[in-house]
N, C-alpha and C positions, 0 to 999 in steps of 0.2 A: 676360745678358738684354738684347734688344733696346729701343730708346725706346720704341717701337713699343708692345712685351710689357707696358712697364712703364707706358705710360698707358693698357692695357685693363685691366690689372689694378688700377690705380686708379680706373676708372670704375665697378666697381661687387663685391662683395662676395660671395661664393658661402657662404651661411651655412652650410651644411649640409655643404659643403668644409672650413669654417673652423671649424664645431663640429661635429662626427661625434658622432649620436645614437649609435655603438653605444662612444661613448669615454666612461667614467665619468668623468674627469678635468674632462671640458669639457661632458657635458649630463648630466639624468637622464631616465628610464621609471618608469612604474608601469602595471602592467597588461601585457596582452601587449603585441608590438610585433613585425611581422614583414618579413623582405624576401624579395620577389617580381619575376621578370624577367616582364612585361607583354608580350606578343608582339602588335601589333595593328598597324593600320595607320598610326593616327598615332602611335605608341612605343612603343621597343626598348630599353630602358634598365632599371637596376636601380631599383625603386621601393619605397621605406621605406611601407609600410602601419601607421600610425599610430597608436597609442592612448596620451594622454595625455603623451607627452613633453615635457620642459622644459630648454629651450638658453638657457643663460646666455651674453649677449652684451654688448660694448658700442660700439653705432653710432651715428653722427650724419646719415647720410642723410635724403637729403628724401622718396623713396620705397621703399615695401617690396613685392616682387614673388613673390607666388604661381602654383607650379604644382600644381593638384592636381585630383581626378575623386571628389567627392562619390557614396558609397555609396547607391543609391534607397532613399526609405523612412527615412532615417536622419537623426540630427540630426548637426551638427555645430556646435565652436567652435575658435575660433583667436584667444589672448590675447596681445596684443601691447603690453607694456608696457614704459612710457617714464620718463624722469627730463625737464621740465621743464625750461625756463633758469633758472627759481626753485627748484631741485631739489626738484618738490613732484612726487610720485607720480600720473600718469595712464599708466589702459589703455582700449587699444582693443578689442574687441571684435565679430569677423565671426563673425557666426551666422545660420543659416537656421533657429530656435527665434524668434526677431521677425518681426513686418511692418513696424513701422516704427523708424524709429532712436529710440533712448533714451538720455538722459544722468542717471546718479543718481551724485550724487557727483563722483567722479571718474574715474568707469566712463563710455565711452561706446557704444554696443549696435549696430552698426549691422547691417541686415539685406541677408544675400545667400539666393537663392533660384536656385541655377541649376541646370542640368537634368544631369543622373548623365551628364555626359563630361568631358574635359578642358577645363578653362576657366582663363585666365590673369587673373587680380586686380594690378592694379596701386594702392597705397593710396597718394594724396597725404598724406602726416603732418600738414604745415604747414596744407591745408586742411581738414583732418578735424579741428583743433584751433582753428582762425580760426572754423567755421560752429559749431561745436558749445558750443564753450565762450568763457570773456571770457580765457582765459591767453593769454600770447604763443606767437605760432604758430613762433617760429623757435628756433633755440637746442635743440633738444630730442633727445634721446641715448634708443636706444630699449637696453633692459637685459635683457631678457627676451623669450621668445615659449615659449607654451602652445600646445598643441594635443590638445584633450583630444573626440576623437571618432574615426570607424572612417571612413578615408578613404586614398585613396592620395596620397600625395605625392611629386610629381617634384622639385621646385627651391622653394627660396627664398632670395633676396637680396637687398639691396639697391642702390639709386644714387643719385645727386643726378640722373642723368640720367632725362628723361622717354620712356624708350623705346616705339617701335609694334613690334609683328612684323614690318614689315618692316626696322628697324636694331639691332632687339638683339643682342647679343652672339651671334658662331657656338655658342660653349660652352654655352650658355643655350636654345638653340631646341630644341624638342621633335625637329621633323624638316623639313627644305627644305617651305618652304610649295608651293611651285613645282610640286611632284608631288601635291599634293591636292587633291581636287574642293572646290568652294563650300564643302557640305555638312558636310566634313572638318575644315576651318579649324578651328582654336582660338577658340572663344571670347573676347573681351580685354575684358574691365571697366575704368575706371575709377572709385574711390570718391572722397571723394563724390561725387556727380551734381555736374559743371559746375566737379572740378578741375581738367580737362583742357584744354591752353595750345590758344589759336584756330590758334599756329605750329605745332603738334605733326601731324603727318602723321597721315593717321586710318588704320584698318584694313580692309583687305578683307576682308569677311567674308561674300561673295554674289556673287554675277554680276550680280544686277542693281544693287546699291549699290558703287560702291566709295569710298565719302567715309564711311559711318558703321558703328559698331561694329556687330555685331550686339547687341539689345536683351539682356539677362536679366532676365526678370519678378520684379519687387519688387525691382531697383536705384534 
């Protein structure tokens, strides 16, 4: 393997590579759980159609990146739980069942509301933990991830690196942004609102903006 090979693949984590939901060994399912080749214009790829599966991990990344395309009409969750530098037990929690973010415990709720296409989630940890709670934001190893709803999922992995669509990894990109109308673009989130670095190149996501993400109502 190339330098090259070996600091991409240390940049960032292909979870779903590294834990294969259909491998008992490394995740479990409960409930159906189906895969489906997606023929559309922005993805041509084999897409795991999700219900309730649970992938035991153990990561230390600073951020954790979703790919997926929210079923209309539907709710969804995605539980994303962490050990702590104090190894004290927190999860995160993206749902479109909230309007606004909740902390009980050591649950924290935050809410996504985005429109039935493909939209890409990038969750800062470290700030999602600094705004919400009094723990330390660093130091923290994420153990688990839930995903207990009817939704398609392309990718998820993580990085310490804070990637735009236009430097993320080739392996990782839905499809050449290059060939898509405004329109088409992937949606790119940042959670929470204002953990994204002022150095961080922004996303095109229009013809007429090209400095800011496009919005998704109730981020």
């Amino acid at each position: 393997m190339t330098a090259r090979a070996d600091e991409t693949r240390a940049a960032f984590i292909n979870v779903l590579k590294e834990f294969p939901i259909g491998d008992p060994t490394r995740s479990s399912q409960h409930g159906e759980v189906t895969e489906e080749v997606v023929r559309a214009a922005i993805l041509q790829n084999l897409i795991p159609n999700l219900r309730c599966p649970k992938i035991p991990v153990r990561l230390s990344h600073k951020n954790v990146y979703i790919q997926f395309k929210p079923m209309a009409n539907r709710f969804f969750v995605m539980h994303f739980d962490l050990r702590t530098a104090k190894d004290l037990p927190l999860r995160i929690t993206l749902t479109n069942i909230v309007k606004l973010p909740k902390v009980r415990a050591r649950v924290i709720q935050y809410p996504l509301l985005p429109p039935s296409r493909w939209v890409q989630i990038c969750v800062h940890v470290p700030s999602m933990i600094g705004q919400f709670t009094k723990l330390t934001p660093t130091g923290n190893t994420l153990v688990s991830v839930q995903i207990c709803s009817c939704l398609y999922l392309r990718g998820l992995f993580t990085s310490d690196n804070l990637y735009t669509m236009n430097d993320i990894p080739k392996v990782l990109r839905i499809k050449d942004t290059s060939a898509l109308r405004p329109q088409e673009l992937l949606p790119w989130v940042y959670v929470p609102v204002g953990c994204r670095s002022p150095e961080c190149n922004q996303i095109s996501c229009s013809s007429t903006d090209r400095s800011t993400p496009e919005p998704l109502h109730g981020i």
